[in-house]
LUMNUVO-764376 format. One record per residue: x, y, z of N, C-alpha, C in turn; residue in one letter; chain. Coordinates in steps of 0.001 Angstrom, whole numbers. Each point is the difference from the previous one (the first is absolute). Layout:
<rs>
R;X;Y;Z;X;Y;Z;X;Y;Z;a;A $
...
</rs>
This chain:
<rs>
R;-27828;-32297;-27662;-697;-976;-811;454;179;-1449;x;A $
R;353;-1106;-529;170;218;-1246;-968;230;-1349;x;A $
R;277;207;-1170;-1141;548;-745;-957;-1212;-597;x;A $
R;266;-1145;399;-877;-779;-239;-598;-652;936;x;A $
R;278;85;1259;-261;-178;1091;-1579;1093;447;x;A $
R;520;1025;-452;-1241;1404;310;-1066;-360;-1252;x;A $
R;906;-677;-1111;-1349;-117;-522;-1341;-1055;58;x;A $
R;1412;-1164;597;-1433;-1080;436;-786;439;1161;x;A $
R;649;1129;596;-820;234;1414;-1048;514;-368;x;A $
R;303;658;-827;-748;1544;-707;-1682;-1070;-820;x;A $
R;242;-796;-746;-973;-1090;-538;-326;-747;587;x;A $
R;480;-623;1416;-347;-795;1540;-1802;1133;175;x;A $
R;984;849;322;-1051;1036;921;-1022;535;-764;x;A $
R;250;-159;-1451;-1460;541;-959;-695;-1225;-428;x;A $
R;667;-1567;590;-880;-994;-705;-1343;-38;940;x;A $
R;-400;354;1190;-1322;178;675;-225;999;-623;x;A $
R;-1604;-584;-136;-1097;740;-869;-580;1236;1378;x;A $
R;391;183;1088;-685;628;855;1590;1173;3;x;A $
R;1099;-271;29;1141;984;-116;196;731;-1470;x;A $
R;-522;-333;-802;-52;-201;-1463;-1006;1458;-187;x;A $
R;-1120;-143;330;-1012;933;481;753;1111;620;x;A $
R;625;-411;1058;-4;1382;938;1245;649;-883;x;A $
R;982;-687;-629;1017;975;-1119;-1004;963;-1073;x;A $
R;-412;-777;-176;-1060;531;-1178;-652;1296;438;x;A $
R;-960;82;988;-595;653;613;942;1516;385;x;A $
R;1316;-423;1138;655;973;-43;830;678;-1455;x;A $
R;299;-853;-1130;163;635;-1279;-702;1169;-374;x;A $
R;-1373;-597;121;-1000;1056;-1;-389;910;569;x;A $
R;-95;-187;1128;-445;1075;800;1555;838;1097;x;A $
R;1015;-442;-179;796;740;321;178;-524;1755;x;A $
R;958;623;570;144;-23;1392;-1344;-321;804;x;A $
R;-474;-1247;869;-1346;41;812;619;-324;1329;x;A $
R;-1252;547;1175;546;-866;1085;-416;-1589;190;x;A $
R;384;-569;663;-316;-1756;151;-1621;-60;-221;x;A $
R;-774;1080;930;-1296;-265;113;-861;-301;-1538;x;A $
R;237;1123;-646;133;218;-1536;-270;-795;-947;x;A $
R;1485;-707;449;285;-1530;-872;-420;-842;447;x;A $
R;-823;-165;1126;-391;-1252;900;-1310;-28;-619;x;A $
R;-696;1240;-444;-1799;-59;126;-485;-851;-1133;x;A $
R;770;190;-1470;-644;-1195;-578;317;-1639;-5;x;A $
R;501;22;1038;-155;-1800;-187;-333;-816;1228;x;A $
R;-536;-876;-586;-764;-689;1453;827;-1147;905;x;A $
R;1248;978;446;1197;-805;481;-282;844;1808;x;A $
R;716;-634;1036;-76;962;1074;1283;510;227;x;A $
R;-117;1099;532;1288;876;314;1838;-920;-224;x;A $
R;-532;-746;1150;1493;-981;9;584;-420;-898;x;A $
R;-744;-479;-1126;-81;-667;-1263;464;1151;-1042;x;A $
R;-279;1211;185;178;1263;-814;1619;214;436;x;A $
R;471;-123;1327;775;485;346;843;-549;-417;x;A $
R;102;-1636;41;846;-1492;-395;348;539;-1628;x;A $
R;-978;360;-571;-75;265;-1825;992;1026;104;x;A $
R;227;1064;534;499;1535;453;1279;-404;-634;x;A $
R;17;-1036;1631;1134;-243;540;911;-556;-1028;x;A $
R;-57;-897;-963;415;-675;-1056;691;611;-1151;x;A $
R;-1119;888;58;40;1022;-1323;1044;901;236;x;A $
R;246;390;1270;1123;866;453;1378;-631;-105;x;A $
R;-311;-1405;813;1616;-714;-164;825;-65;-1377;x;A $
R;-1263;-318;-1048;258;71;-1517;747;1303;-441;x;A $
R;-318;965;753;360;958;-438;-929;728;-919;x;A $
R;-1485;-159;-11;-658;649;-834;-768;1033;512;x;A $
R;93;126;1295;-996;1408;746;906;-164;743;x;A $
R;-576;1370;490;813;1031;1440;-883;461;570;x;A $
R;192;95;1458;-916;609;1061;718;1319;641;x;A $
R;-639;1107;143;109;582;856;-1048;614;1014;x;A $
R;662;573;1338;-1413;532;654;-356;1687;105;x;A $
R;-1371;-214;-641;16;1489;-131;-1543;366;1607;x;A $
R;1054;820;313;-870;541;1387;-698;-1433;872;x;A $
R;-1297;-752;-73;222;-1339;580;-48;-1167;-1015;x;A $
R;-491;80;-1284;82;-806;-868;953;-170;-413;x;A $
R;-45;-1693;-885;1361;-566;-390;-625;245;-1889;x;A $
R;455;523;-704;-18;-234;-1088;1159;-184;-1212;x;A $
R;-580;-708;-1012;516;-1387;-375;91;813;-1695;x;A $
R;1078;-145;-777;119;336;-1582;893;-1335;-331;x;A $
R;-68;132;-1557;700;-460;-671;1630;6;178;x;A $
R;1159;-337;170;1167;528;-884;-122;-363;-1628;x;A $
R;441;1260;-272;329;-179;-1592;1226;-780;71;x;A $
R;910;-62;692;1148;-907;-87;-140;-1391;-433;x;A $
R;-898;-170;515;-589;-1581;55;-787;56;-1470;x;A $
R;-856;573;-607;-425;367;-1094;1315;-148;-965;x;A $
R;771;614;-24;1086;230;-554;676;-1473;-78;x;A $
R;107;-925;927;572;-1239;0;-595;-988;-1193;x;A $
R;-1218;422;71;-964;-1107;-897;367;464;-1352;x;A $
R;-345;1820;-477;-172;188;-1141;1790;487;-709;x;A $
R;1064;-728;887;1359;138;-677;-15;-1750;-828;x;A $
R;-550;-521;1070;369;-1688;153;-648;-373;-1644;x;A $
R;-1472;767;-133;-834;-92;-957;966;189;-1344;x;A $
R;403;1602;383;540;675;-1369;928;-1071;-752;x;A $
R;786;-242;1092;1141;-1446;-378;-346;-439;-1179;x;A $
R;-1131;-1202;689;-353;-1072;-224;-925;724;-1575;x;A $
R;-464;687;-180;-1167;487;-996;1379;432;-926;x;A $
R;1220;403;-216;883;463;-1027;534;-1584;-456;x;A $
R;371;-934;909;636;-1166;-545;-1231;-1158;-695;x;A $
R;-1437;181;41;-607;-731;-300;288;-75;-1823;x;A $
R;-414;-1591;-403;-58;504;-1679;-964;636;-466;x;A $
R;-184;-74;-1136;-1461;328;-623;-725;-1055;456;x;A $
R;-1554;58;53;-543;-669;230;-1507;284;-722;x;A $
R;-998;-992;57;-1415;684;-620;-506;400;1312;x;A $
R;-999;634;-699;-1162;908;897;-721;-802;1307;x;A $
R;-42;-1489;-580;-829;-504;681;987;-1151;-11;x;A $
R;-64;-631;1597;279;-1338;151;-109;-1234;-739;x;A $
R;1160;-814;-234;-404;-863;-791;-413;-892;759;x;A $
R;-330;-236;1061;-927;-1348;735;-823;1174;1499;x;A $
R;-812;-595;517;-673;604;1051;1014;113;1284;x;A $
R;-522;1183;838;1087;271;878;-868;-716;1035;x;A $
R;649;-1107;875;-529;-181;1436;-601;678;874;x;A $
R;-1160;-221;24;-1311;1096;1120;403;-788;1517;x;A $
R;193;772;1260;-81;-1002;1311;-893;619;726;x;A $
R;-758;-1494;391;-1331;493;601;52;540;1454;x;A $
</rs>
């Protein structure tokens, strides 16, 4: 995949607010198993798994199985994709003010 290719995947798979969460979550709390990441949201298993599943193709988690559980981390690789793409883009910007000069689009 090429590097802009991983990155729309990479922003595909964090634009759900329910996959969005579970990055977040594992940021935080480090390596969990599925069960883990499943308990706060009021999605059912399949639906957890489908989210998993996405997030993995992106390339933003990894599974492995430890003894019978499957548990699920971050790659920093994928981390790394966003905050190079960022650095880029944040050295070529101009100056700019503090604050927007018109309102930024809210989507409901």
């Amino acid at each position: 995949m090429s590097g802009t290719n991983e990155l729309l995947a990479v922003f595909a798979a964090l634009s759900d607010e329910t996959r969005f969460a579970i990055v977040n979550r594992l940021l935080d709390d480090g390596e969990l198993p599925v069960g883990a990441i499943a308990a706060p949201f009021s999605v059912t298993p399949p639906a957890i798994s489908r989210h998993l599943r996405v997030l993995e193709t992106a390339g933003l988690v990894e599974r492995r199985i430890d003894r019978q559980r499957r548990m699920i981390r971050v790659r920093p690789e994928a981390l790394d994709i966003i905050g190079d793409w960022l650095g880029q883009r944040i050295t070529i910007l101009p100056d700019r003010p503090s604050a927007p000069t018109r309102p930024l689009a809210m989507h409901a």
